[in-house]
N, C-alpha and C positions, 0 to 999 in steps of 0.2 A: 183703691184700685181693685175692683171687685174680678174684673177679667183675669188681670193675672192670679188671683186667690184658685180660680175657678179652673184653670190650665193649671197652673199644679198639682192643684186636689185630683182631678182627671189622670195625669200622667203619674200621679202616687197608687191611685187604683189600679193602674192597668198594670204598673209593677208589680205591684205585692198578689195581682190574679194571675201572673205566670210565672212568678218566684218559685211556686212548687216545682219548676221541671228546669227551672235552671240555678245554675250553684256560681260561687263567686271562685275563680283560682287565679284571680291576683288582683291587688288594690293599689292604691297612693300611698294609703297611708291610714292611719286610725280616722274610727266615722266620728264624726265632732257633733251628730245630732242637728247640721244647720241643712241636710240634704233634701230632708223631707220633711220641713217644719217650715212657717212663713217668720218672718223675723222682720221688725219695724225699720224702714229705711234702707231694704235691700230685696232685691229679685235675686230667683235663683234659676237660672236657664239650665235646660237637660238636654242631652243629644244621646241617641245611641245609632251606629252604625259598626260596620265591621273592621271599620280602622280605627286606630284612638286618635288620628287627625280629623276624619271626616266627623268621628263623634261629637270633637272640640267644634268642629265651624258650625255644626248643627244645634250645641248648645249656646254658641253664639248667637243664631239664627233666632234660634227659640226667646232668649232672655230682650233680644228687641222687637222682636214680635211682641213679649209681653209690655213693651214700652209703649210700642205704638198703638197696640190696644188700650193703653191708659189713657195716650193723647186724646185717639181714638171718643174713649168716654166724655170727653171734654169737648168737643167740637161737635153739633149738633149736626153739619151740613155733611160731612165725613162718617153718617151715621151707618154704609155700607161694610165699615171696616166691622162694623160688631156682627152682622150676619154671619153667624156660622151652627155648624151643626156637630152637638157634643150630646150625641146618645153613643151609647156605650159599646155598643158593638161598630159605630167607625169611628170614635172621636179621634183616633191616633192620625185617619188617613184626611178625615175632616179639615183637623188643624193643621195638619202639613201642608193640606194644599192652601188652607187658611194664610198659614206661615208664609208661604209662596208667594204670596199677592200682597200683604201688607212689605215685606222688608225686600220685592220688587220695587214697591212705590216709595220704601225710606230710603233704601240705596241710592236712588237718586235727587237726593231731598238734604242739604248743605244741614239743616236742622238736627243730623241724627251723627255730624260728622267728630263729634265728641265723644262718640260711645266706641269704644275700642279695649281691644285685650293688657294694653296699660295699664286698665281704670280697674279688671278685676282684684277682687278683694281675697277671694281663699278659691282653691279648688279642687275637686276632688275626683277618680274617675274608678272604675275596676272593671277589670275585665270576665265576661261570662260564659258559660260553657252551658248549651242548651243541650240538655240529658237527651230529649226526644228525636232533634234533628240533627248531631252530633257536627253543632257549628258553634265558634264561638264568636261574639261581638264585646264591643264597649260601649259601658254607659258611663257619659260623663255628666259633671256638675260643675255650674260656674255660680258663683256666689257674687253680684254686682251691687255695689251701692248706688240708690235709687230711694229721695225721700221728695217730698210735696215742693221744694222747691224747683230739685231738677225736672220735677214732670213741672210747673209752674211757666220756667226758663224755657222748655221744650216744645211745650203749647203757644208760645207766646213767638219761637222761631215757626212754629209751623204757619201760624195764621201770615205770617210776615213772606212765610217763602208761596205760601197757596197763594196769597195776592198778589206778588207778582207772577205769580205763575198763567192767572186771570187773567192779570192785563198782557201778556205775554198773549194768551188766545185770542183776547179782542182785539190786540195791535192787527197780531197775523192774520185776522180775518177781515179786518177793515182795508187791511193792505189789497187783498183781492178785487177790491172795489176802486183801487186809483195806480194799480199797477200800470208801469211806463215800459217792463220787458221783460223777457221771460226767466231772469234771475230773480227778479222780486217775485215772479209766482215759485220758482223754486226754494227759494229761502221761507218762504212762507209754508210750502208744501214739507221741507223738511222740519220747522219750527212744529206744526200742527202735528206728525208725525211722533215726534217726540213728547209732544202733550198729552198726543191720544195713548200711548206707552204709559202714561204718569198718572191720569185722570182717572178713576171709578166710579166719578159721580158722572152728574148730568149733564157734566163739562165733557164727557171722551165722547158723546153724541156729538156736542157741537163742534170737536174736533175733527172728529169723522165726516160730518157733513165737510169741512172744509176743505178737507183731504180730496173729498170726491171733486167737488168742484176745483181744485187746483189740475187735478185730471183733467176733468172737462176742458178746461181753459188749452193745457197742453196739448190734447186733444183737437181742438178748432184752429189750430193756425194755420192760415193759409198764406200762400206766398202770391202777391198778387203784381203782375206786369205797372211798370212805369214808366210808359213811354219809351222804349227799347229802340234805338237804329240798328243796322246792320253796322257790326263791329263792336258793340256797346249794348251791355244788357245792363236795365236798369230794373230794382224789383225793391218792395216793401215788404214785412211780415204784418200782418193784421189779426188781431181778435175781436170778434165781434164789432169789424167797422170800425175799430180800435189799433192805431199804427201803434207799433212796437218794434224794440230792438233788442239783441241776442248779441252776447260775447261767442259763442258758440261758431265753430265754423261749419259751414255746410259740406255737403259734396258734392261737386262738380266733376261732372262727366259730358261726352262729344264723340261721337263717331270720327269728327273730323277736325272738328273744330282745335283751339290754342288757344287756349287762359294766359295770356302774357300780363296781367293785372288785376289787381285785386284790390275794394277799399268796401269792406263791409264792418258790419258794427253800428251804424250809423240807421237815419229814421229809409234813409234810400242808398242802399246796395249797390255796388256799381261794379261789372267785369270787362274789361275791355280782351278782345278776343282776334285773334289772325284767321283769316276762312280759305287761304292760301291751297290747300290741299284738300278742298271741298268742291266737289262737284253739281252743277244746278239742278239742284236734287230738290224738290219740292217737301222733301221729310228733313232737311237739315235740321238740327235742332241743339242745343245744349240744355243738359239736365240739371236742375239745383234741388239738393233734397236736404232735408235739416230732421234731428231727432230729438225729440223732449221728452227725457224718461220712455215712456211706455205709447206717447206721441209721435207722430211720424207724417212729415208735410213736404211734397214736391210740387215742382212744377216745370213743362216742356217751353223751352222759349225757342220757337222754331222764325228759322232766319231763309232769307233767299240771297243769295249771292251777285243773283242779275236786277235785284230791287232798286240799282240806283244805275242802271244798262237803257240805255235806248239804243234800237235799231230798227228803223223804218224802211219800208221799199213800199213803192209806186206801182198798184196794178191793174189789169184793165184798161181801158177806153176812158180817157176824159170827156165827160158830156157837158156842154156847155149850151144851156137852155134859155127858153122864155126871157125877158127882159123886155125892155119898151123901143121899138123904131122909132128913131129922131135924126130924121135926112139919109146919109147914107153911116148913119151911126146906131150902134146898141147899146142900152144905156141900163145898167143894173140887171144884168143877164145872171143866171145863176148855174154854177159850176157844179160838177158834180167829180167829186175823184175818190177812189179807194184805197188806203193804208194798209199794209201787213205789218203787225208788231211780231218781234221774234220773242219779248219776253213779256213778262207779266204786269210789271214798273211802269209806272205812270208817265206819259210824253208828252212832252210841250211841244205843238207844233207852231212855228214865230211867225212865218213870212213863205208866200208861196209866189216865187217870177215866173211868170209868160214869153216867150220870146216869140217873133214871127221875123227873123232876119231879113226875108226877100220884101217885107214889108215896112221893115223898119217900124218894125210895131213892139215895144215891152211893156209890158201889163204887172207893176210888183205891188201886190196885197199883202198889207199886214198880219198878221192873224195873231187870235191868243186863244187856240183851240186845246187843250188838253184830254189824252187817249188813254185809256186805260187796262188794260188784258192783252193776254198773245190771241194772236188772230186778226179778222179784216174789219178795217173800222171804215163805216164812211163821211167824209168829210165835206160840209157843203158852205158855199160861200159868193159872194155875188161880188161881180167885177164892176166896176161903176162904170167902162167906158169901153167898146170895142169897133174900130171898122166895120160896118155891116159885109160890104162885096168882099171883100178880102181875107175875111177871117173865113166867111162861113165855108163849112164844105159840101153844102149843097151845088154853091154853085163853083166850088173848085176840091172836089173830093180825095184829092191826092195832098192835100197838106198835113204836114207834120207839124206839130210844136216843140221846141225847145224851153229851157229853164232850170230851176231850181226850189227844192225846198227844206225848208230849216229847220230842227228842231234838235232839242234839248233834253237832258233827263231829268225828272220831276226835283230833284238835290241842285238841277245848275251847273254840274261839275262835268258834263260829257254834252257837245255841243256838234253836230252832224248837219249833213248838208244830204240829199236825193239828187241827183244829176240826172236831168229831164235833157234824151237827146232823142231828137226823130219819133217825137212821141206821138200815137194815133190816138184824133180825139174825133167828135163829132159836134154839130150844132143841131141846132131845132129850128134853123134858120137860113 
């Protein structure tokens, strides 16, 4: 174990080169000679600080520091742990922070879970009084038994816990690759988190790399529409083209709107909603926003309230054109009439009747015209069969028409009639 030889010969120098300015005013107990000498089958950890506790955890610190340096020498691929810098004017601050990073990475390593203040063997400590800066501190000494076996037993748990520590990195990065929702990028994100904390080799890069991309992934979620009614919002989370689902709940917000249900969790999201207290406001909308760690994804599902509303009226001059003379009949003449919609929502219109009472004339055409937009729509449509003298008002200008027309709202559920009375039309005939 040439490191730990080499750490104590270091920390024997640096004492006895400022022994001159500082004196001993109180001990353990008699020196047994084992303080500052190496002796076969045992390290000797040192700490000094200005309490004689922090002293003790420091030479605690220290004597597994010299342990994991010896693993350290043993395992070729762990060859960062031997990088340090022991010239003499920083070796004290060198190895500290040396110290730092190895029994960082053993603390968390089931391999080192044996070495404990139980297992010391003699210890020794005294207190100093420094002439110069008129402060006093303690240096302590632990005396631990440590021979070729237990570093043998120690190396043999290391290689055992580094591999699965391995397969631990490759699980959680292959996982990135067949993730089903955004728990499994989480548990992966915190798995890799914790490796990159434990790793010093080439393994905390590939940690790191996977860390970012677990970001990434949290990052791109997007909430994407599913076929949504009015009443009923349906929505999916997606990554990359990739459905996914979250235990995680969102937040749901509405100017106006009423969340009276809720079934999320699942690959399609579903909120059924009251619009009661919403007005036909072309910006209605309800907001759903979700957060992943440092990730942040919403989306607007705006709603109209007259989307499944039909309301027609009849306006204008009916024109009733062209068509073919056959005796004193018109035969495939073509109509011409104008629709106001008051809303947006798409209109079936079904069946439009004719009436001419004084003539005992009705005229009922089916229709399967569908309207779409607020505003005038024109509607056209050929009657198969009319009076020629009686209908036209060229040559009887004072006729009015009567009737009806039907329609429906694009859903089927709201079914209206136009009430055609005294209505002024014209012919082209």
């Amino acid at each position: 174990m040439k490191n730990p030889k080499l750490i104590l010969y270091l920390f024997i120098t640096i004492f006895f080169s400022v022994n001159a300015q500082v004196s001993v005013v109180e001990k353990s107990g008699k020196k047994l000679g084992w303080h500052y000498q190496l002796e076969k089958g045992f390290i000797v950890g040192i700490g000094n600080a200005s309490t004689i506790e922090m002293a003790k955890e420091k030479a605690m610190l220290n004597m597994k520091a010299q342990i994991v340096t010896s693993i350290a020498d043993n395992i070729t691929k762990s060859s960062e742990l031997k990088k340090v810098e022991t010239t003499n004017d920083n070796v004290a601050k060198s190895f500290q922070s040396y110290s730092d990073i190895i029994t960082s990475k053993s603390s968390k390593q089931d391999y080192l879970v044996g070495i404990s203040q139980a297992n010391i063997s003699e210890i020794y400590w005294e207190k100093l009084f420094d002439k110069k800066t008129k402060t006093t501190s303690y240096q302590y000494f632990i005396k631990y038994p440590f021979n070729t076996f237990d570093l043998e037993k120690l190396v043999q748990d290391f290689v055992e816990k580094d591999n699965q520590l391995t397969m631990e990195l490759e699980n959680a990065l292959k996982s990135l690759e067949n993730f089903k929702s955004i728990e499994e990028i989480k548990e992966s994100q915190s798995i890799l988190t914790s490796l990159f904390q434990t790793f010093i080799d080439q393994r905390k890069a590939k940690a790191k790399i996977g860390i970012e991309k677990c970001s990434s992934l949290l990052e791109s979620v997007i909430i994407q529409n599913e076929e949504s009614t009015l009443g009923v919002v349906k929505y999916g989370l997606y990554i990359q083209q990739r459905r996914i689902t979250t235990a995680s709940k969102p937040v749901i917000s509405s100017e106006c709107a009423i969340v009276e249900n809720k079934k999320l969790g699942g690959e399609i999201c579903l909120l059924r909603y009251r619009y009661d207290d919403c007005y036909a406001d072309s910006d209605n909308k309800i907001k759903v926003s979700y957060s992943f760690g440092t990730g942040r994804t919403d989306h607007l599902f705006f709603f109209d309230i007259t989307e499944n509303k039909a309301d027609l009226n009849l306006i204008g001059t009916i024109k009733i054109v062209e068509g073919t003379i056959d005796g004193d009949a018109i035969l495939n003449t073509k109509c011409k009439i104008e629709l106001i919609s008051k809303f947006d929502s798409p209109v079936n219109v079904n069946n439009i009747t004719f009436e001419w009472k004084q003539y005992n004339v009705v005229c009922d055409i089916p229709l399967n015209e569908t309207i779409t937009g607020k505003g005038i729509h024109a509607v056209e449509f050929l009657i198969p069969r009319l009076p020629l003298t009686s209908i036209s008002t060229v040559t009887n200008p004072e006729n009015k028409v009567n009737g009806a027309i039907s329609f429906t709202s694009a859903n089927g559920k709201q079914t209206n009639k136009i009430r055609i009375y005294q209505k002024d039309y014209i012919t082209s005939w």
